[in-house]
KOLFINU-356045 format. One record per residue: residue in three letters; x, y, z of N, C-alpha, C in turn. Coordinates in steps of 0.05 Angstrom, whole numbers, padded with zeros to 5 digits, always signed. Example, Ala and Ser with C-alpha at 12.3 -4.5 7.8 and 13.67 -1.06 7.14 Angstrom:
REM KOLFINU-356045
ALA+00264-00114+00156+00246-00090+00156+00264-00066+00156/SER+00257-00045+00142+00273-00021+00143+00258+00001+00157/
END
This chain:
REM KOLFINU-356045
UNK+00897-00408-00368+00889-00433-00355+00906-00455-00365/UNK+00918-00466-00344+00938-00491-00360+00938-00517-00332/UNK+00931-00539-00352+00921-00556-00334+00943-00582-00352/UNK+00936-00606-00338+00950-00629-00351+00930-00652-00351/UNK+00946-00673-00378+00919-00690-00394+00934-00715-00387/UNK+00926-00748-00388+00941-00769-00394+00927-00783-00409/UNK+00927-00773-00442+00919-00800-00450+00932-00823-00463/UNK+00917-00837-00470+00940-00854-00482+00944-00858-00513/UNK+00969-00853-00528+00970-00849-00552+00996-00870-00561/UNK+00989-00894-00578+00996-00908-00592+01000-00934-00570/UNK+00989-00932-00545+00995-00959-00535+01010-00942-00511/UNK+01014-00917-00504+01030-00905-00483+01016-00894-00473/UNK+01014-00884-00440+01005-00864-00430+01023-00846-00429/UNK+01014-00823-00444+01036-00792-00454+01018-00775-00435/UNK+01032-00754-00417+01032-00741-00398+01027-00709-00419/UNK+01012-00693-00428+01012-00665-00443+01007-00644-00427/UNK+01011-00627-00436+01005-00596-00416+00989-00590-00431/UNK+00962-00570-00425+00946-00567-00449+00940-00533-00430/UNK+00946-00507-00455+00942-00485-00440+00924-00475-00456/UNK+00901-00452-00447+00880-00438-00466+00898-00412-00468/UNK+00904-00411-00495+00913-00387-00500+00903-00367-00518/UNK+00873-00377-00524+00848-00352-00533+00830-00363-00533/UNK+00809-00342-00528+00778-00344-00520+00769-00326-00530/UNK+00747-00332-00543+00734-00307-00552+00701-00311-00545/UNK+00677-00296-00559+00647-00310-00553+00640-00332-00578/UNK+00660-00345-00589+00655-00367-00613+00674-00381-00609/UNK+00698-00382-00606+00714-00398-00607+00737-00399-00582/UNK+00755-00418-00567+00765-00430-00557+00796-00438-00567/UNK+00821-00429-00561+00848-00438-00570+00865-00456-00547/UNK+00872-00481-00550+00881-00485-00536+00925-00500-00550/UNK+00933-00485-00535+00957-00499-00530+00968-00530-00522/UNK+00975-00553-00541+00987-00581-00527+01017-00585-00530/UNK+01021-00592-00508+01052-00590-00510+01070-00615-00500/UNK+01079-00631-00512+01087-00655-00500+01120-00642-00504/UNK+01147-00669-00505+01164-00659-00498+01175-00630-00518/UNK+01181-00636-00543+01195-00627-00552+01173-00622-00579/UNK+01148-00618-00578+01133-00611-00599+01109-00598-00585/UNK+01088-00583-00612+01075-00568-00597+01046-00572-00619/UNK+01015-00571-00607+01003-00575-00629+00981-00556-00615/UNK+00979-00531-00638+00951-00511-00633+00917-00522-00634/UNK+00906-00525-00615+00879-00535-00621+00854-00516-00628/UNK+00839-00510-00647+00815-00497-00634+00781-00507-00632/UNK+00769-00497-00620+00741-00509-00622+00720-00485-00616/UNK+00701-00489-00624+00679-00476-00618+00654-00486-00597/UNK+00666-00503-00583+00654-00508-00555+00634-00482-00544/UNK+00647-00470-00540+00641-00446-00523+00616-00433-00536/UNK+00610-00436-00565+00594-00419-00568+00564-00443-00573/UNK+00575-00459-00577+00548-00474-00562+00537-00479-00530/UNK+00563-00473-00515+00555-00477-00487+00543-00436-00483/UNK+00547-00427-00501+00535-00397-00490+00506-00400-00514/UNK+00495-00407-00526+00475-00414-00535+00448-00431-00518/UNK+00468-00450-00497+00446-00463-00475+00446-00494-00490/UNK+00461-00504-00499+00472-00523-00517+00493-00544-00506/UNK+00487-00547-00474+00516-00558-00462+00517-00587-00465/UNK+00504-00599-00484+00512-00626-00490+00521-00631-00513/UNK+00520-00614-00530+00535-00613-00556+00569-00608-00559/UNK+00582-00624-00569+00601-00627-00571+00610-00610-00592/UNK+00635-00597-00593+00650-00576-00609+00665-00599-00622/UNK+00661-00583-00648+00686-00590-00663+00710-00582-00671/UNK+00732-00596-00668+00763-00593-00661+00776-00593-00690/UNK+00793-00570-00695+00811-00562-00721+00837-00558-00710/UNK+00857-00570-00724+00885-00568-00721+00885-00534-00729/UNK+00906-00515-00714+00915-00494-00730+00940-00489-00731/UNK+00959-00508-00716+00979-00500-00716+00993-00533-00709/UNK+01013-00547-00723+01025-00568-00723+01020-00581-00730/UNK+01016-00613-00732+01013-00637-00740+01012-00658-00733/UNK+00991-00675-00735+00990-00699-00727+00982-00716-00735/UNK+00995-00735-00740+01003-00758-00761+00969-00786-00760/UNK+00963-00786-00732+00946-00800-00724+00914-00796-00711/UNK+00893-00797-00736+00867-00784-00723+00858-00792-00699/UNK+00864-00819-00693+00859-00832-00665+00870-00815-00646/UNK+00899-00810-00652+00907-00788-00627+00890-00774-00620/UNK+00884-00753-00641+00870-00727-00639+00848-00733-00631/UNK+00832-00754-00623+00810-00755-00612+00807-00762-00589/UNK+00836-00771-00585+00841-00779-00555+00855-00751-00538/UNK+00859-00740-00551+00875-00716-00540+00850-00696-00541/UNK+00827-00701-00558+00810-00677-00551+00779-00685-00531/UNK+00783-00712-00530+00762-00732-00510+00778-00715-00484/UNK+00803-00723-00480+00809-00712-00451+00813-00692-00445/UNK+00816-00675-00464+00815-00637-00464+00781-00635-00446/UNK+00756-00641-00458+00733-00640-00460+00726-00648-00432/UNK+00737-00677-00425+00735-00687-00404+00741-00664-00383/UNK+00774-00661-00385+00782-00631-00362+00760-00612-00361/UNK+00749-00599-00384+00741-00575-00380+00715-00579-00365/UNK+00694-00596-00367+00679-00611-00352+00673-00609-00328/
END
């Protein structure tokens, strides 16, 4: 599944590709990819929405890359959330 996000990070609207590249019955991987960098997301969304839990929000762990700014990452995982929605 690969969809696209705009949010805005540091004062820009940045355009990301965001792909799921594992799913399991607990957890959720997703792929972000802006130009020339890449940042692994995961969450456990999923196993609260298979619990009967669909207003509870998952919580989001870096597993792969870096990012310098927590505001990002909350903006980048508000509009992940938003998509999947």
């Amino acid at each position: 599944m690969t969809f696209y996000i705009s949010p805005i990070i540091e004062g820009k609207l940045t355009r990301l590709k965001v792909e799921k590249i594992f799913e399991s019955p607990s957890i959720e991987r997703f792929e972000v990819t802006a130009k020339n960098k890449s940042l692994t997301l995961q969450t456990n969304r999923i196993l609260f929405q298979n619990r009967g839990l669909k207003h509870r929000k998952g919580q989001w762990t870096i597993v792969a890359g870096n990012l310098n700014k927590s505001a990002a990452l909350q903006r980048i995982t508000d509009a992940i959330d938003k998509e999947l929605q």
